[in-house]
Legacy VTK file of the C-alpha trace (Angstrom):
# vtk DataFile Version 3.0
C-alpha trace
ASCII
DATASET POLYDATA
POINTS 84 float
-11.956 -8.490 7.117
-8.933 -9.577 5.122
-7.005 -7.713 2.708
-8.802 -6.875 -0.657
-6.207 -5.274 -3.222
-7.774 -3.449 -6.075
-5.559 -2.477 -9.116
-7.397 0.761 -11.564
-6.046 2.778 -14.004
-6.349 6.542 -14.131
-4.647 8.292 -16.825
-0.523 8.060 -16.444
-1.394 6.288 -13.165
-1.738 3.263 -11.388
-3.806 3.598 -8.442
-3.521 0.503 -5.485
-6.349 0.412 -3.206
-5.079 -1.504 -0.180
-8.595 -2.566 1.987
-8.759 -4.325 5.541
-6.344 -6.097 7.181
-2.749 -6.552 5.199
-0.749 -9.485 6.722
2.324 -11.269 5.417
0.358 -13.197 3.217
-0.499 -10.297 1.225
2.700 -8.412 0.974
4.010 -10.280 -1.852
0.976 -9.754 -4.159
0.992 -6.148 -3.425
4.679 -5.894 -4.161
4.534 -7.894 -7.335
1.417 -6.162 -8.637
3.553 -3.133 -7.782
6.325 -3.852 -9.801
4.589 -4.665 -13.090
2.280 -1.638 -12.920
2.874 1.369 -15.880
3.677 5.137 -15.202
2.882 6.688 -11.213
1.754 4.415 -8.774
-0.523 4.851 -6.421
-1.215 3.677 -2.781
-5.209 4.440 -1.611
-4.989 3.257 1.834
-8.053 5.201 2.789
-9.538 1.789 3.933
-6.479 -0.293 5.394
-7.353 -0.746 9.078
-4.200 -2.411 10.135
-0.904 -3.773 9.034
2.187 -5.464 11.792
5.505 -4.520 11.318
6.321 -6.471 8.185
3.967 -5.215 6.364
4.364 -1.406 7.071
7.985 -2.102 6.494
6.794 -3.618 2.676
5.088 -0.410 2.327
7.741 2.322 3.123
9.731 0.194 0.592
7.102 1.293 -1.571
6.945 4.603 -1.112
11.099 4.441 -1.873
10.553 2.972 -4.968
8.364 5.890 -5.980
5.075 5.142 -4.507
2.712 8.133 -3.296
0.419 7.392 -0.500
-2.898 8.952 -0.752
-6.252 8.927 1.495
-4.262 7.214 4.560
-5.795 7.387 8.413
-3.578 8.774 11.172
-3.342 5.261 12.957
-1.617 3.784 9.310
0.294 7.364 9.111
1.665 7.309 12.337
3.134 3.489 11.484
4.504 4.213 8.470
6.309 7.726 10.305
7.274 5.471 13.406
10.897 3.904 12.466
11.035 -0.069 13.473
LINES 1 85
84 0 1 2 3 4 5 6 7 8 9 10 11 12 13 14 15 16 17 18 19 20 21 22 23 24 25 26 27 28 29 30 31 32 33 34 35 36 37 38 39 40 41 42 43 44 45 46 47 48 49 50 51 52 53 54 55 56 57 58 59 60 61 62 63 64 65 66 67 68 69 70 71 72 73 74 75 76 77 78 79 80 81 82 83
């Protein structure tokens, strides 16, 4: 399954649902969607079943700039706590 990136709007917040498989390809649409969205941001990766190194490095950049990770599985957890 590739990546399907989702963009909604709930109150103050901008909530990203990151689904499948994110790959290089991807990164740069979810960063630049990232960077125009409003108010909080939002990272729903309660459906992202894999990501390689770049790509988990893309999102703790992310999560620096502000983002909160929500719904995540312990496989994408333990990437984003392992350092490269």
């Amino acid at each position: 399954m590739p990546v399907r990136i989702r963009k909604t709007s709930e109150s103050n917040q901008t909530v990203f649902w990151v689904d499948g498989y994110l790959t290089a390809g991807d990164v740069h649409e979810l960063d630049r969607e990232y960077r125009s969205a409003q108010g909080s941001r939002i990272l729903d990766l309660s459906n992202l079943l894999s990501a390689d190194s770049d790509e988990v490095e893309c999102l703790r950049g992310l999560v620096s700039l502000g983002a909160e990770i929500r719904n995540v599985s312990q496989y994408i957890a333990l990437l984003l706590e392992n350092e490269s």
